[in-house]
C-alpha positions as CSV (number, residue, x, y, z in Angstrom):
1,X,15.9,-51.2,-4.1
2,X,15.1,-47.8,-5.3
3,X,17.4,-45.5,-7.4
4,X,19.8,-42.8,-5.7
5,X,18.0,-39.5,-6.9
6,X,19.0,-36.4,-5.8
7,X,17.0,-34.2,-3.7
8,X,15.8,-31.0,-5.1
9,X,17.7,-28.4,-4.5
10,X,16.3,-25.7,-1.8
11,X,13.8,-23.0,-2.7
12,X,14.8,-20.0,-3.1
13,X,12.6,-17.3,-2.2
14,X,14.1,-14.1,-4.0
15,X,12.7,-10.8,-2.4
16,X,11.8,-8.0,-5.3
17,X,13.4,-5.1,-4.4
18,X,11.6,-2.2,-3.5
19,X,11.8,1.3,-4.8
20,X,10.4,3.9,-3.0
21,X,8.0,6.5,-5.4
22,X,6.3,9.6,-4.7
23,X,2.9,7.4,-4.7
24,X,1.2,5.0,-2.7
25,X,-1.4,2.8,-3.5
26,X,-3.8,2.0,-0.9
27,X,-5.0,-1.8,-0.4
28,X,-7.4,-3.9,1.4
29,X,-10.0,-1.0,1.8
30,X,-14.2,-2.0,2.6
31,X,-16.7,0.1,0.7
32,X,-17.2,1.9,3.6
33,X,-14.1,4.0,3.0
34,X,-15.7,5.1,-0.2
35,X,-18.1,7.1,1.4
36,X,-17.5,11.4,1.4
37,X,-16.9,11.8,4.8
38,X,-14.5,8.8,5.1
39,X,-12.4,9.4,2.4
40,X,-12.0,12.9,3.4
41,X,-11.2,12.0,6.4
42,X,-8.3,9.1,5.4
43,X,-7.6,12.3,2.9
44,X,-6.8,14.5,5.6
45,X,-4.9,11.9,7.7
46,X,-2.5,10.9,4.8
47,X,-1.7,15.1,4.3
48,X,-0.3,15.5,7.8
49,X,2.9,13.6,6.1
50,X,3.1,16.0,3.4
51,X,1.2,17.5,0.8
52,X,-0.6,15.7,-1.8
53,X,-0.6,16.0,-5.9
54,X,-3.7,13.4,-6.5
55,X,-6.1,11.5,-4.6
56,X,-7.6,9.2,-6.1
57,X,-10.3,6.5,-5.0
58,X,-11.0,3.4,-6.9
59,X,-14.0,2.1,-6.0
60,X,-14.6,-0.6,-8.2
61,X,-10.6,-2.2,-6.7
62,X,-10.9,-1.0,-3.6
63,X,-8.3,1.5,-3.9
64,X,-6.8,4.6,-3.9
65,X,-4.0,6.1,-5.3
66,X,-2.0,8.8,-3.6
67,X,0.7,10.9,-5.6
68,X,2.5,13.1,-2.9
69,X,4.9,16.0,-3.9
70,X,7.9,14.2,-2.6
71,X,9.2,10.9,-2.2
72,X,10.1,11.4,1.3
73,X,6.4,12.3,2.3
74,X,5.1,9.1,0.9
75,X,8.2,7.6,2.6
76,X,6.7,8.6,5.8
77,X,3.2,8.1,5.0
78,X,3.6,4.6,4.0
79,X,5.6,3.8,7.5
80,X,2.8,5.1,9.2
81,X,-0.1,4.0,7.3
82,X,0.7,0.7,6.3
83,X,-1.0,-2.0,8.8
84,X,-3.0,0.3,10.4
85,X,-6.6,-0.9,11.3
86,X,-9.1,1.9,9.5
87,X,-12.8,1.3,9.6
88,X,-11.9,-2.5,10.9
89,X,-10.0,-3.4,8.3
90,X,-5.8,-3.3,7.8
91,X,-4.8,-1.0,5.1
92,X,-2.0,-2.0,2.8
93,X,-0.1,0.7,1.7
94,X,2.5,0.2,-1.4
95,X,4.7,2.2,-3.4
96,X,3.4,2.7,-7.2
97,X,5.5,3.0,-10.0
């Protein structure tokens, strides 16, 4: 006969919540976006949301960093960019701190 032990109680799964910044950090990138004409080209695509303060690539995380004038335009820019397939891979887009 075995014991009467409780089950454990459910999992919770507590979602962080999300603040939207003026900056987006790019995930999930190949080294093929590092090349000139790609990044200038990803550059270009992320300024039709708004203007941007920095651009920066980081090659050795496979990542860049994005620092828009306003919070709205990386607002928009994120709902746009995030998911999208670019050079066959899908882009992550995040808000930075």
């Amino acid at each position: 006969m075995s014991p009467n032990v409780p089950s454990p109680p459910p999992q919770i799964r507590i979602e962080p919540e999300v603040t939207a910044t003026n900056t987006l950090i790019l995930t999930e990138l190949s080294r093929e976006v590092f090349l000139p004409e790609n990044l200038a080209g990803l550059q270009k695509q992320l300024e039709q949301y708004g203007p941007t303060h920095k651009f920066v690539p980081i090659k050795s995380f496979y990542r860049i960093l994005v620092v828009f004038f306003q919070t709205s335009d990386a607002i928009i820019a994120k709902a746009q960019v995030d998911r999208i397939t670019f050079l066959n891979n899908t882009v992550r887009a995040y808000f930075g701190p």
